[in-house]
NUMI-852969 format. One record per residue: residue in one letter; y negated, z negated, x negated of N, C-alpha, C in turn. Coordinates in steps of 0.02 Angstrom, whole numbers, plus 50000, padded with zeros to 5 digits. Example, Ala and Ser with C-alpha at 12.3 -4.5 7.8 and 13.67 -1.06 7.14 Angstrom:
# residues 2
ATOM  resn   n_c2   n_c3   n_c1  ca_c2  ca_c3  ca_c1   c_c2   c_c3   c_c1
ATOM     a  50284  49610  49340  50225  49610  49385  50165  49610  49340
ATOM     s  50112  49646  49358  50053  49643  49316  49998  49606  49355
END
This chain:
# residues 184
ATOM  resn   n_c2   n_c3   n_c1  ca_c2  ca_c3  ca_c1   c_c2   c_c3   c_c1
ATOM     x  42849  45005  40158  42898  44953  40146  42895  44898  40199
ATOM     x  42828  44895  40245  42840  44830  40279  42870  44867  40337
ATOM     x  42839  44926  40348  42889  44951  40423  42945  44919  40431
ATOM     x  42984  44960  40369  43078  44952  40346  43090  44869  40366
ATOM     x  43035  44847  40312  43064  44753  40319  43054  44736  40385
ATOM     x  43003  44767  40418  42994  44739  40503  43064  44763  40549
ATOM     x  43071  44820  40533  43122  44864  40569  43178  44847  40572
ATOM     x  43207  44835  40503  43269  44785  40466  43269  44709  40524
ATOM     x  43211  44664  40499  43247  44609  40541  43213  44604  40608
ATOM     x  43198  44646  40645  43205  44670  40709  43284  44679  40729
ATOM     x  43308  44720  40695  43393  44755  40703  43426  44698  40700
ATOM     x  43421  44648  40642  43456  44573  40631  43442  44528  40686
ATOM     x  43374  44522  40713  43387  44490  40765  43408  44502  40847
ATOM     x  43428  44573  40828  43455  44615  40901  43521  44599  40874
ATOM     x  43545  44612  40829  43626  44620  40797  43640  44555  40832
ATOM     x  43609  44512  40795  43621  44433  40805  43631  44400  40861
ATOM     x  43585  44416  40927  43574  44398  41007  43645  44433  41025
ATOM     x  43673  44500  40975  43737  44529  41030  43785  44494  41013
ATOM     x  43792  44499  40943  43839  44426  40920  43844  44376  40960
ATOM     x  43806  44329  40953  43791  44286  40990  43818  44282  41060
ATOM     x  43805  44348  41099  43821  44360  41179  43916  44358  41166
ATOM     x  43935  44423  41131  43996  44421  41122  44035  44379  41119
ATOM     x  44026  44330  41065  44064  44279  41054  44075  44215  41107
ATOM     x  43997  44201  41144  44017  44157  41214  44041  44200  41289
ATOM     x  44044  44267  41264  44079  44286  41323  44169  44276  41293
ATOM     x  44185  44283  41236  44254  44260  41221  44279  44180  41237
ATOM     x  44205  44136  41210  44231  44056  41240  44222  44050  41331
ATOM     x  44166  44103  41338  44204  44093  41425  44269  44108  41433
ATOM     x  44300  44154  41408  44359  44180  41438  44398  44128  41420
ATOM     x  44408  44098  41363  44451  44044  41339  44451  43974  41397
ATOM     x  44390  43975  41414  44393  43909  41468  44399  43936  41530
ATOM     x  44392  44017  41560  44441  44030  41626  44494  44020  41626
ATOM     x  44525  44036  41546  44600  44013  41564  44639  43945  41568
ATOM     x  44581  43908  41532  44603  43859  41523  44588  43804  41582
ATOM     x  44554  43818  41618  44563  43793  41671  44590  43791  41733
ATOM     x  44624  43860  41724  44651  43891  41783  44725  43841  41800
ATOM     x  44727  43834  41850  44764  43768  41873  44848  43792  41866
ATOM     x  44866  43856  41892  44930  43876  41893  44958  43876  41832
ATOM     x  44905  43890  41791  44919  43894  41709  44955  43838  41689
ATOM     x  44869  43781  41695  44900  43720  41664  44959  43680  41692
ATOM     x  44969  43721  41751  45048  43656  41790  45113  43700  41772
ATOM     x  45104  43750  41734  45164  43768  41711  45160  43767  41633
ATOM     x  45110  43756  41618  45116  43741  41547  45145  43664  41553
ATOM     x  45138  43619  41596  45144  43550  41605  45233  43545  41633
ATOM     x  45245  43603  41678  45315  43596  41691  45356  43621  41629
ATOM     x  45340  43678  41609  45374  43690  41544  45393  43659  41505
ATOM     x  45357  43587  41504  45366  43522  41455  45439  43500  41455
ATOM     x  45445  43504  41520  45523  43480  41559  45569  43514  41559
ATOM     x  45568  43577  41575  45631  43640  41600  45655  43660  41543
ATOM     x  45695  43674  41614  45753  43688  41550  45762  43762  41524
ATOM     x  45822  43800  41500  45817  43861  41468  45805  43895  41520
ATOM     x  45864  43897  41553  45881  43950  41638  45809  43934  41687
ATOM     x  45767  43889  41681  45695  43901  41687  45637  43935  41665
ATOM     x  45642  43930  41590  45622  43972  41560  45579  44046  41570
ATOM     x  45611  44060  41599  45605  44131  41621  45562  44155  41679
ATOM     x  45581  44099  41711  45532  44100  41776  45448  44089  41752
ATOM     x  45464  44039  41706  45392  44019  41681  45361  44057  41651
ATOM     x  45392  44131  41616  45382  44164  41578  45342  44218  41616
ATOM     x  45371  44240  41669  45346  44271  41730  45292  44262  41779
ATOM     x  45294  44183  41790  45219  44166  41806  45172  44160  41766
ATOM     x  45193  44146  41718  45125  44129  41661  45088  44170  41657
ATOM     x  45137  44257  41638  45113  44304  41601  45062  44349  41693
ATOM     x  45088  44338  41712  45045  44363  41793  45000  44336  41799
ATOM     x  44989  44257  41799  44937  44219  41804  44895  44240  41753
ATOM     x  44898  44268  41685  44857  44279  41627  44845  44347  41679
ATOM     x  44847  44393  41683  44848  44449  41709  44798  44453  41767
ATOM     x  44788  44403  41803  44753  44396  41869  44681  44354  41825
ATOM     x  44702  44305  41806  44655  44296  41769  44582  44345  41728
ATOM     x  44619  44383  41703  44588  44410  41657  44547  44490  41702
ATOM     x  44586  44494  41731  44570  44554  41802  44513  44524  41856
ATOM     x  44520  44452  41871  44479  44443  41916  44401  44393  41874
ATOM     x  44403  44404  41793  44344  44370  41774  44314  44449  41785
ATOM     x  44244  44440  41758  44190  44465  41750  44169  44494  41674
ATOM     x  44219  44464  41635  44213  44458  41585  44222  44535  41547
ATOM     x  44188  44541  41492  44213  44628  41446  44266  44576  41404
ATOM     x  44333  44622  41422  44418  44588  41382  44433  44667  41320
ATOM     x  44360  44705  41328  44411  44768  41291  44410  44745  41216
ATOM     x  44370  44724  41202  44387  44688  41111  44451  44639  41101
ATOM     x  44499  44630  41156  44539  44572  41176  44605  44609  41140
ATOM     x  44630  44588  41069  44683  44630  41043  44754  44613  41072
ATOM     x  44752  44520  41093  44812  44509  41107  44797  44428  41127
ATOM     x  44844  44402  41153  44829  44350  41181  44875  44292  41185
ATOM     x  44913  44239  41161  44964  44207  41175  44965  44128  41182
ATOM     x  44970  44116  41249  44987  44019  41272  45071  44001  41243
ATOM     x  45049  43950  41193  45118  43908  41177  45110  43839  41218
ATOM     x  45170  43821  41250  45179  43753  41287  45208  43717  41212
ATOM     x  45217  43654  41240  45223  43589  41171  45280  43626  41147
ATOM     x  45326  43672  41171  45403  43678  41099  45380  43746  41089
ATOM     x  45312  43766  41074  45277  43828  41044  45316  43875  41071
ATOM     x  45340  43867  41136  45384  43944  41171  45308  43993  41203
ATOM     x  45308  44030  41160  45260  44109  41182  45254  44117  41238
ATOM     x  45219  44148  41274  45194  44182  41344  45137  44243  41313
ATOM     x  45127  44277  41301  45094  44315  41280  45078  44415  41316
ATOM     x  45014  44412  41302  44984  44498  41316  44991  44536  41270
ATOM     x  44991  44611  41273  44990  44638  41212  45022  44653  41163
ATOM     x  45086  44598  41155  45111  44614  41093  45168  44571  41107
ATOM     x  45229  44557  41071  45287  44526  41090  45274  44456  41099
ATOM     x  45329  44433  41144  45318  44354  41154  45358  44317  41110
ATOM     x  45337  44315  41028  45342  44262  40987  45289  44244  40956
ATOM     x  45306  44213  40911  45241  44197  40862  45231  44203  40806
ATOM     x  45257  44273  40815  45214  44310  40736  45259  44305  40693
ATOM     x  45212  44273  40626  45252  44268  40576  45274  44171  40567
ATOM     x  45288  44166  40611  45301  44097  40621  45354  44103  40676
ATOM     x  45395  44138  40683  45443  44139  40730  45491  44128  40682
ATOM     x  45528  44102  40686  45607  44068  40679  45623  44001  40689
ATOM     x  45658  43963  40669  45699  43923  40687  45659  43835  40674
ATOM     x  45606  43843  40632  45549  43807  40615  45460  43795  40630
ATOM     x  45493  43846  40691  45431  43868  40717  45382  43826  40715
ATOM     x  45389  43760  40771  45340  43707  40784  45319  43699  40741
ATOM     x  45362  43654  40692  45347  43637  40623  45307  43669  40577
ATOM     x  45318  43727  40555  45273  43782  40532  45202  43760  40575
ATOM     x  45206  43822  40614  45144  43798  40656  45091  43729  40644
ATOM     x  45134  43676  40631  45110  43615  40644  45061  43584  40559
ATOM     x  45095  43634  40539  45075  43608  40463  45004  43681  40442
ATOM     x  44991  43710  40484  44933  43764  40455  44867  43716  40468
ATOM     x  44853  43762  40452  44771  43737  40424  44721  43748  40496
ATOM     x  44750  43809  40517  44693  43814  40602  44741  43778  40649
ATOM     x  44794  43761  40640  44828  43724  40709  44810  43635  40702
ATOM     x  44779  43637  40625  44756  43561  40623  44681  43566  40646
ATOM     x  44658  43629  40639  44571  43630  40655  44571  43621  40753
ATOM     x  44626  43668  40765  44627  43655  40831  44654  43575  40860
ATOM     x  44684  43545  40831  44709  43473  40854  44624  43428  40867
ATOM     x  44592  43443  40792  44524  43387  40791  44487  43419  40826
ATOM     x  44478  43476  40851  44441  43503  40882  44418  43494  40970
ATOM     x  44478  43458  40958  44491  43428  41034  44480  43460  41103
ATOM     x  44516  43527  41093  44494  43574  41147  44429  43624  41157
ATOM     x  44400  43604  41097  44348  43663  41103  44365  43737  41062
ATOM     x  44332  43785  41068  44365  43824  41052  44348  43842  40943
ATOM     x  44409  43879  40917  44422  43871  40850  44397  43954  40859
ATOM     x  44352  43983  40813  44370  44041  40768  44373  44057  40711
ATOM     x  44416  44087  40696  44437  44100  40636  44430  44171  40601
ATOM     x  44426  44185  40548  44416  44248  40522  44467  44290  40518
ATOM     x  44533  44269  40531  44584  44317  40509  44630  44297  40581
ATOM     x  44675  44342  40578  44724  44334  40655  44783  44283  40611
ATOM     x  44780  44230  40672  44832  44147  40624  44905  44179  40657
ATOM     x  44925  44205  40704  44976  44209  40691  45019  44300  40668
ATOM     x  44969  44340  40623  44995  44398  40625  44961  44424  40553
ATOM     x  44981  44457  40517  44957  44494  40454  44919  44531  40475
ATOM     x  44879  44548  40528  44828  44597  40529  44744  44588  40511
ATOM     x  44727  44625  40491  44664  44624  40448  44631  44656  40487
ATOM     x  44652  44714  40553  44588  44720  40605  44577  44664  40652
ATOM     x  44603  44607  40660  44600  44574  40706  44569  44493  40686
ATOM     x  44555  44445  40732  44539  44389  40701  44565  44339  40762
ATOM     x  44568  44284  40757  44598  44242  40803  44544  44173  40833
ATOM     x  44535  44177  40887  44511  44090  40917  44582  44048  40959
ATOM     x  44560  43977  40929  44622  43947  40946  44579  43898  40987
ATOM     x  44611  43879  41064  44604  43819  41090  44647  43778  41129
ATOM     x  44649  43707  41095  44701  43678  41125  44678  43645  41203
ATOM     x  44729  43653  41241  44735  43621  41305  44776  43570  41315
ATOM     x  44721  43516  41345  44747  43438  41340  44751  43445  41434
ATOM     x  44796  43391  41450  44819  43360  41507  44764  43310  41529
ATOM     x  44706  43351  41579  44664  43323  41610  44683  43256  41652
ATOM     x  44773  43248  41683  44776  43189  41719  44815  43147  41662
ATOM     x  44834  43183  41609  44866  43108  41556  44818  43061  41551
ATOM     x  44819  43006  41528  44796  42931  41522  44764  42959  41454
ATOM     x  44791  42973  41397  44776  43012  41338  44759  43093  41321
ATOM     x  44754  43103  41370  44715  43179  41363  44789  43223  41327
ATOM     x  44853  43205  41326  44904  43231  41283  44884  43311  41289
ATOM     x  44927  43358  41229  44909  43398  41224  44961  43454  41268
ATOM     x  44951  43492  41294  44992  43523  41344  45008  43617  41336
ATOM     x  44974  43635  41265  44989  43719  41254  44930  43732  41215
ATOM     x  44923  43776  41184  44889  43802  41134  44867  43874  41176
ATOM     x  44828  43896  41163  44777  43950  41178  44771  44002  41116
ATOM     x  44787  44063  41081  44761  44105  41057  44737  44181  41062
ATOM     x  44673  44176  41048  44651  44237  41075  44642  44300  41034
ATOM     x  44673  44349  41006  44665  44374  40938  44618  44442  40975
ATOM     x  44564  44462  40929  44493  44489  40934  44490  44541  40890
ATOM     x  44484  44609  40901  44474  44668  40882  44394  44659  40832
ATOM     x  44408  44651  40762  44349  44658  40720  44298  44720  40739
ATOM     x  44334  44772  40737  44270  44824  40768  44226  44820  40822
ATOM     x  44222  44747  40868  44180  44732  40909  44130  44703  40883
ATOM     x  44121  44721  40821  44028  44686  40802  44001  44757  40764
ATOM     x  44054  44803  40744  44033  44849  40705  43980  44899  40742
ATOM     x  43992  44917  40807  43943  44961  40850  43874  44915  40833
ATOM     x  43865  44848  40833  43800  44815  40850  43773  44781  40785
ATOM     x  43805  44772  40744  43786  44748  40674  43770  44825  40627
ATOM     x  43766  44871  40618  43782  44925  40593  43700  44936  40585
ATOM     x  43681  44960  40490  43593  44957  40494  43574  45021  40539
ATOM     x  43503  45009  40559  43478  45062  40603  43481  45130  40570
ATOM     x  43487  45178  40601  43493  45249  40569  43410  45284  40551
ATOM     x  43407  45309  40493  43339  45325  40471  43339  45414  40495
ATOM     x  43279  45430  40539  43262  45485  40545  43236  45528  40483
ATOM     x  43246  45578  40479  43206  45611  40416  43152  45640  40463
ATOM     x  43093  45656  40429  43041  45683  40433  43034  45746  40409
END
């Protein structure tokens, strides 16, 4: 019985160190992007432009995420989907369509503005949010980190796009999973 109990939280504290690794290799990725300069000056022009702009911004954004994510170092394969909203919550997104979920229509912001992780992300003040379930999608394999990006040259740090990173649950299952018992 003490083997097992030794063996057991041996595994818990290997499980735990990968956890652990995983999850700050996801808040690195969150602050490559979020610092990446092309990003934030079109998340910052977006503020301004107009529709027939739009599009353009839509095109750099989604390249710049693309280069981004190609030229980190980072493991992105647990990465289910990915989407930057500028302040009128207009999508840029990987993976999956460029809206927002189940918060797309005509109340979007608003919606948005009144959940429970888009207020965790406001106090949070740019650090990164995870959450157990994906905030903007009914899926139950996935889970979501939210971080907001503030305007490093505003006077007030204003807030300049939202960050979500939605995360394939089966990336803890290979490493949390109890050790397998040999028979004898």
């Amino acid at each position: 019985m003490e083997k097992n109990r030794q063996t057991n939280l041996k595994h818990l504290e290997t499980s735990s160190e990968v956890a652990d690794l995983l999850l700050r290799n996801i808040i690195n990725l969150n602050r490559h992007i979020v610092v990446n300069e092309d990003i934030r000056n079109n998340l910052v022009y977006s503020k301004t432009s107009g529709n027939i702009e739009q599009e353009n911004i839509r095109s750099r954004m989604i390249s710049e995420l693309l280069r981004v994510i190609s030229n980190s170092s980072m493991d992105t394969r647990y990465v289910d989907s990915m989407c930057l909203f500028d302040v009128h919550f207009q999508a840029y997104c990987l993976n999956r369509p460029d809206n927002a979920g189940i918060y797309e229509g005509t109340d979007k912001a608003y919606e948005i503005k009144q959940t429970e992780w888009y207020q965790k992300a406001v106090q949070a003040q740019g650090k990164v949010e995870f959450f157990g379930y994906n905030v903007i999608e009914n899926d139950t394999n996935t889970f979501s980190t939210v971080k907001l990006f503030r305007n490093f040259q505003s006077e007030h740090g204003d807030s300049i796009g939202l960050l979500i990173v939605n995360l394939s649950k089966p990336m803890f299952e290979n490493y949390c999973q109890s050790p397998r018992r040999h028979s004898r």
